[in-house]
C-alpha positions as a Markdown table, in Angstrom:
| # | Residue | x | y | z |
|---|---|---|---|---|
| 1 | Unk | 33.4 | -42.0 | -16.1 |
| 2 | Unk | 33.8 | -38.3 | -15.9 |
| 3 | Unk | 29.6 | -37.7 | -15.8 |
| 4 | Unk | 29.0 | -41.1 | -13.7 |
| 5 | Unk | 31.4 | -39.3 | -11.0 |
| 6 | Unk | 29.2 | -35.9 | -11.0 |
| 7 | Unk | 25.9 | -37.5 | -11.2 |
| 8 | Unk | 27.2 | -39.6 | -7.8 |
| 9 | Unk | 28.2 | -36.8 | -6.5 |
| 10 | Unk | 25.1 | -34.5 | -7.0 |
| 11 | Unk | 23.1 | -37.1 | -5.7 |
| 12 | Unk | 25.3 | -37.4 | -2.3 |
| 13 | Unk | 24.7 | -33.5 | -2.0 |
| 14 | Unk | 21.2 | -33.9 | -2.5 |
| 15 | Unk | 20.2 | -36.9 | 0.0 |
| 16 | Unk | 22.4 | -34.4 | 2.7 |
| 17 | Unk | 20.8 | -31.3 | 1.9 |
| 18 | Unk | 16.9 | -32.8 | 1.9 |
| 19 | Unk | 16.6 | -33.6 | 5.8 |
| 20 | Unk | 17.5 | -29.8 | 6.3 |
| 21 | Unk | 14.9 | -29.0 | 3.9 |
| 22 | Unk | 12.6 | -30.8 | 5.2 |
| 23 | Unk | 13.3 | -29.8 | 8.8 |
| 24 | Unk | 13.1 | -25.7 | 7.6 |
| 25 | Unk | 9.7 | -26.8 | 5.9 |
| 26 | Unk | 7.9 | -28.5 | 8.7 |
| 27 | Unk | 9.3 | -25.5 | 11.2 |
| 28 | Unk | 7.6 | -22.9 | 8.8 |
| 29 | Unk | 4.6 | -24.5 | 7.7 |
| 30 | Unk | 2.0 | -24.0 | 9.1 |
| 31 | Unk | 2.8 | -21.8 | 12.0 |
| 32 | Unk | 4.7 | -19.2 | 9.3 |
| 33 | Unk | 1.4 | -16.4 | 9.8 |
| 34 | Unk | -0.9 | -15.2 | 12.6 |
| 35 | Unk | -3.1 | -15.1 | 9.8 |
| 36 | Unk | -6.6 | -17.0 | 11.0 |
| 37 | Unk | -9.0 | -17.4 | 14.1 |
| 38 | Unk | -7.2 | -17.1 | 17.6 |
| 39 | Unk | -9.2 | -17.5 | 20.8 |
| 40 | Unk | -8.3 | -15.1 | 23.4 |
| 41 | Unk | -7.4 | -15.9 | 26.8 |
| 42 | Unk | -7.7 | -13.2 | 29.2 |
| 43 | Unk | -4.2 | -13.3 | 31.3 |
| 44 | Unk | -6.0 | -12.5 | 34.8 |
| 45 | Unk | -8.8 | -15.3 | 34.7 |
| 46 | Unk | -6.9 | -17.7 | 31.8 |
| 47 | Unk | -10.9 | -17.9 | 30.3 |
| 48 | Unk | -11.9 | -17.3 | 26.5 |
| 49 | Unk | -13.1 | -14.3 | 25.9 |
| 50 | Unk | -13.6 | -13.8 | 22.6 |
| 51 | Unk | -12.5 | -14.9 | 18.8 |
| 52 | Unk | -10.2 | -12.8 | 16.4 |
| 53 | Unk | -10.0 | -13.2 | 12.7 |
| 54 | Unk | -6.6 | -12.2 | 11.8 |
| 55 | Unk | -6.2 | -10.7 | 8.2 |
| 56 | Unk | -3.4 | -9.6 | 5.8 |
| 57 | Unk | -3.3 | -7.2 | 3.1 |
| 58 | Unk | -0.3 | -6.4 | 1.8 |
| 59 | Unk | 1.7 | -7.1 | 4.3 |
| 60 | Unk | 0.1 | -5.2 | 7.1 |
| 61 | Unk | -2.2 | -7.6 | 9.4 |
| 62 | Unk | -5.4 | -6.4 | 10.8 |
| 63 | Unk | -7.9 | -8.3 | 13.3 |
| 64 | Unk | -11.3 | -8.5 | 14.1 |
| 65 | Unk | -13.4 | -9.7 | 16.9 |
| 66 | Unk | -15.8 | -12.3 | 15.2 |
| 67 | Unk | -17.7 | -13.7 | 18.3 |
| 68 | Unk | -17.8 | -12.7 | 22.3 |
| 69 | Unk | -16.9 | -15.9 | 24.1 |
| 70 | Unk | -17.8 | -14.1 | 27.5 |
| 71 | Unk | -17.8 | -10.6 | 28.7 |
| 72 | Unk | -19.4 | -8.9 | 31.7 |
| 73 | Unk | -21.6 | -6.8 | 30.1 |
| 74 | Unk | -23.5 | -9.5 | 28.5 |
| 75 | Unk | -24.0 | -11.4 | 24.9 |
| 76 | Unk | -23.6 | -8.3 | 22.9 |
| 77 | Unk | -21.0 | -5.9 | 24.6 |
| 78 | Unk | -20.7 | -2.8 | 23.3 |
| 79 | Unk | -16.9 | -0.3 | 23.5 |
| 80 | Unk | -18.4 | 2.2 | 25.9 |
| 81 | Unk | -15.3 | 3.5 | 26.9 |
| 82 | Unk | -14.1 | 3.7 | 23.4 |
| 83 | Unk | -13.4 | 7.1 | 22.4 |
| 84 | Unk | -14.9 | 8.5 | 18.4 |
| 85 | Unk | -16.2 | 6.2 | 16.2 |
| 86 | Unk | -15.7 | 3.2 | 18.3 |
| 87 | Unk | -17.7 | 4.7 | 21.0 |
| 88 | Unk | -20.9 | 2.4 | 21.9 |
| 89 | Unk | -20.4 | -0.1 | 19.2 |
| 90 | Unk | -20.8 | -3.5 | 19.1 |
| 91 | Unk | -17.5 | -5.7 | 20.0 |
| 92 | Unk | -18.5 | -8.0 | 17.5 |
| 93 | Unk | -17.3 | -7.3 | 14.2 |
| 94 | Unk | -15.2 | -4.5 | 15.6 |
| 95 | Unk | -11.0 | -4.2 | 14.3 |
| 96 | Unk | -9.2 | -4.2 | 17.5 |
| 97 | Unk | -5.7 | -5.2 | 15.9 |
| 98 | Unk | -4.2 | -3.2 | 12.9 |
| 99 | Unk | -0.8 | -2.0 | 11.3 |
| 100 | Unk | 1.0 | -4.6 | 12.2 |
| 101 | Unk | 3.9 | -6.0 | 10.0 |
| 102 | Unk | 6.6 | -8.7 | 9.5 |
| 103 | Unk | 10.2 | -8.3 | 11.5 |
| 104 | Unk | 11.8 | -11.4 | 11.4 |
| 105 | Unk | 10.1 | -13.6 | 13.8 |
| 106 | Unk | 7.8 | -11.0 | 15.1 |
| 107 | Unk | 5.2 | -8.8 | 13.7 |
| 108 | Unk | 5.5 | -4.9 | 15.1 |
| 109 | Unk | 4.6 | -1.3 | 14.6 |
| 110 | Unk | 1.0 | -2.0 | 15.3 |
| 111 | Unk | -1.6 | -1.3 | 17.5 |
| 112 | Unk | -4.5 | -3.2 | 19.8 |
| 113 | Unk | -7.4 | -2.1 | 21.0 |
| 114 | Unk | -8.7 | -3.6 | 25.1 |
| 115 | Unk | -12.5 | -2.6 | 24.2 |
| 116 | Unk | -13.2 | -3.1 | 27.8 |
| 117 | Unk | -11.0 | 0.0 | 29.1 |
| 118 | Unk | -11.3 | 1.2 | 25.8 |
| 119 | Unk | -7.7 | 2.1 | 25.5 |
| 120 | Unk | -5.3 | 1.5 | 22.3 |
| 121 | Unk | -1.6 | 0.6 | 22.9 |
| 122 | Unk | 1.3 | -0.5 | 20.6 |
| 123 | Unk | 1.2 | -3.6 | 20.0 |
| 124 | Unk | 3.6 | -6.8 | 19.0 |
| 125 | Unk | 3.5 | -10.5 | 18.6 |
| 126 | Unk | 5.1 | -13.8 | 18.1 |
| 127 | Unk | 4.1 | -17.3 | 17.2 |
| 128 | Unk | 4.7 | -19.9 | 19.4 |
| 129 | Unk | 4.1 | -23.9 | 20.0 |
| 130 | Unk | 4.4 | -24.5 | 16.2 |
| 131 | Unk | 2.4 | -21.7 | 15.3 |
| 132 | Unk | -0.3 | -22.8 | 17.3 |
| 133 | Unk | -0.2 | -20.2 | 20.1 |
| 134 | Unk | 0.4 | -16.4 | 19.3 |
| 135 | Unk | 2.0 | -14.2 | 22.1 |
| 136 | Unk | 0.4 | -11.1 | 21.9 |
| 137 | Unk | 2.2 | -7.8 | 23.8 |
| 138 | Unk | 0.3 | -4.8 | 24.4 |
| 139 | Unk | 2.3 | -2.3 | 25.8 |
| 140 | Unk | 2.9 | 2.1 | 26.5 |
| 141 | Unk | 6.1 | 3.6 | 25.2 |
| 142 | Unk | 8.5 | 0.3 | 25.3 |
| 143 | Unk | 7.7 | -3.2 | 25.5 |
| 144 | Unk | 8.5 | -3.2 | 29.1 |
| 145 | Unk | 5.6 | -1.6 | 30.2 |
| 146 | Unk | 2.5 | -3.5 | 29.5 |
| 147 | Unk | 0.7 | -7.1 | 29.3 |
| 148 | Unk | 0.8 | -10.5 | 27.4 |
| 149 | Unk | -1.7 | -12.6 | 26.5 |
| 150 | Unk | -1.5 | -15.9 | 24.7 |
| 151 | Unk | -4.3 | -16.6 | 22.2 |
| 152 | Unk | -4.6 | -20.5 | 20.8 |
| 153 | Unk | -5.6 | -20.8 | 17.6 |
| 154 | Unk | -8.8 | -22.2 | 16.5 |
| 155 | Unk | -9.2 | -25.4 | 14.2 |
């Protein structure tokens, strides 16, 4: 009766333990990774400026503007504030988001380019909604000092 007893038992354990798992699996998945296609939205007019291509390697995530949504200069904006070799380049297919990497809940020690003031801050961000939004913080010296945008990401 001994193994009857156990196998009762184990089964109990496994029929209270499997809504948790399931619960931790649907919170993670998919929303676990910024990794894909966000649409910006500016924070001053809340339009779509532009779409990023978030990548990973090793560890470390990178992203790159795919497409220009709008921008005042145009259908092909170029960095013309940028300083060196981003300097009068296209927008498109530009990196504007590198070195950033996993800290719990957020992904840090990065940076982001704003191609239209051409300036470069440290940057940080969190999934939201599900993983379907992505809080991205831009900020000088500490997080206190800067801007948030919220990008959706794309189907």
């Amino acid at each position: 009766m001994k193994p009857f007893r156990r196998l009762l038992v184990s089964l109990a354990l496994l029929l209270a333990i499997a809504p948790l798992a399931a619960v931790a699996q649907s919170d993670a998945a998919p929303g676990d990774s910024p990794v894909g296609t966000w649409k910006t939205i500016d924070d001053d007019t809340g339009k779509a400026k532009a779409l990023v291509q978030i990548t990973e390697n090793n560890g470390v995530l990178s992203g790159k503007v795919i497409k220009v949504l709008q921008s005042e200069q145009g259908p092909n904006p170029r960095c013309t504030k940028c300083d060196g070799e981003r300097h009068n380049q296209p927008v498109e297919g530009m990196t504007i988001l590198w070195g950033l990497t996993r800290d719990g809940d957020e992904w840090t020690g990065g940076k982001i380019l704003d191609p239209k003031k051409g300036s470069t801050y440290k940057c940080k961000m969190r999934l939201m909604d599900g993983g379907q939004k992505l809080r991205v913080r831009g900020f000088i010296g500490f997080s206190l000092l800067g801007r948030t945008q919220i990008w959706v990401r794309e189907k």
